[in-house]
Structures are given as C-alpha cells and as structure tokens.
C-alpha positions in Angstrom: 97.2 115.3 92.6 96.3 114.8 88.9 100.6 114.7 88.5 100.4 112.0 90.8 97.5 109.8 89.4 98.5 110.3 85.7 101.7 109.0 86.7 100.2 106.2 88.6 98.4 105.2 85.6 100.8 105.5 83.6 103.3 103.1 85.8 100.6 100.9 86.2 100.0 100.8 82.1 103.7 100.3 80.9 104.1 97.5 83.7 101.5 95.3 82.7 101.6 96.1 78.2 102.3 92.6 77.2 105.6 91.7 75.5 104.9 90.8 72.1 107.3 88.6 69.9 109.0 89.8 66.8 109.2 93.3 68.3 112.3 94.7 68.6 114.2 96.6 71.6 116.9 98.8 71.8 119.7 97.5 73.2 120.2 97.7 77.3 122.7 96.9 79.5 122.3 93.4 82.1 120.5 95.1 84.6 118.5 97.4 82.6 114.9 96.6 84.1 116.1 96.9 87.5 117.3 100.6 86.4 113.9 101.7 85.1 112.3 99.7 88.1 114.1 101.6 90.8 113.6 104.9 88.6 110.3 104.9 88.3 109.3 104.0 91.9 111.7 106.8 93.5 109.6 109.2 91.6 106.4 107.5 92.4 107.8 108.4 95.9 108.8 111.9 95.0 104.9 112.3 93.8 103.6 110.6 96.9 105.8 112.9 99.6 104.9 115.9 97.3 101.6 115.4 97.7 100.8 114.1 101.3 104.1 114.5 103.0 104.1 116.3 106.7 106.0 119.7 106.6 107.6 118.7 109.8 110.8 116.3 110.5 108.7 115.7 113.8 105.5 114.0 112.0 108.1 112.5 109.3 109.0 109.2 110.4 106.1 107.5 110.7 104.3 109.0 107.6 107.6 107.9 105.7 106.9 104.4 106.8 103.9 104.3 105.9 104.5 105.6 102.8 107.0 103.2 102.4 105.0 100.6 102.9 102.1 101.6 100.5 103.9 102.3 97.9 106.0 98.6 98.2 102.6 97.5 98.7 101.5 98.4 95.1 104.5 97.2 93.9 104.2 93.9 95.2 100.3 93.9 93.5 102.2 95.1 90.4 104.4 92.1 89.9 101.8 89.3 91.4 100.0 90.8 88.5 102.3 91.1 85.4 101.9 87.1 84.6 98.1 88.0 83.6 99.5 90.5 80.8 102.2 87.8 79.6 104.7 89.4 81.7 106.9 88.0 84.6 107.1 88.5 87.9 110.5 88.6 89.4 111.1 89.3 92.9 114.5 91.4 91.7 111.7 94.2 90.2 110.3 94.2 93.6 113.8 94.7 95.0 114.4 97.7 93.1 111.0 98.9 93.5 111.6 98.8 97.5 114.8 100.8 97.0 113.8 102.7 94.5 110.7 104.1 96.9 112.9 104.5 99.9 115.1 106.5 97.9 112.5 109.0 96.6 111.6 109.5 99.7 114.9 110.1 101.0 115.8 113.0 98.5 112.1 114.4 99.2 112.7 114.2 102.8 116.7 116.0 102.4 115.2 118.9 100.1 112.0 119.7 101.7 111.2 118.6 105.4 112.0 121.8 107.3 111.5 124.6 104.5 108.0 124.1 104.3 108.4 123.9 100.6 106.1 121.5 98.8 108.1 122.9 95.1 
C-alpha cells in the first residue's frame, strides 16, 4: 500500500510542477509526453491490481472495469487540473493515460490471475 500511495503522490507531484521558462530539457522525440504518460499510468495500474486485484479470472472482469475506470477517472482530474500549475491540459495525455491503464492491467491480469501470486 505505501508502494502504491508514494507513487500516487509522486504522479500526482511531477504532473502538476509548473514549467518554468529558461529551463532547459533534454531532448525528446515528437511524442515524448505521450510515452511517459502511458508509462506511468500502466504502472499506476500494475500498483492498483497488485494491491486490490481478485485472485480469480471469475471476479476479474468487473473489478478490472472498475479499476479502469478509477484510475481514468484520476487522470481526467489530473489534466482538468494542470492549467492551475501553469501546465496544459491536452486530451492526447488523457488518451495515453486510458491506454496506458488498460495496459497495466492487462499484463497484471496475464501474469497473475490464476497463480494466486500477488509478486
């Protein structure tokens, strides 16, 4: 749980530091953001199932939706809220957040539902 939440926190603090001119980045690629977007949510995902997930394929499919769902639902709070930090709010972020957390909770589902593993 503390994995989980210090990670959270952590999401939630490098999403909203503000962009500060004269500063300069390393160089990145055109889609870049939407990388590190999708990144982080999968393993905000990974976290999630590692944490609460069912150890049952049978109780799976709804608690992956509603996994889902949260977790899109606190990235959609994430980006309505970047403007307030002098950051932007692009619904592209919000794409790769949404595929990002289905795709964390894809691998989680693949390596663990059914072994009873939680590792």
């Amino acid at each position: 749980m503390a994995a989980l939440l210090f990670y959270l926190l952590l999401l939630t603090l490098v999403t909203h530091w503000p962009h500060w001119e004269g500063i300069p980045s390393p160089p990145r690629f055109e889609f870049w953001d939407k990388v590190v977007h999708f990144t982080a949510y999968a393993i905000l995902a990974y976290l999630v199932s590692w944490r609460w997930a069912p150890d049952t394929s049978e109780r799976w499919g709804s608690w992956g939706i509603w996994a889902a769902l949260a977790i899109i639902s606190w990235g959609v709070f994430d980006e309505l809220t970047q403007p307030y930090f002098n950051r932007t709010c692009d619904p592209y972020d919000l794409l790769a957040d949404a595929l990002g957390t289905c795709t964390g909770l894809a691998i989680y589902q693949v390596r663990h539902i059914g072994t009873g593993e939680k590792t």
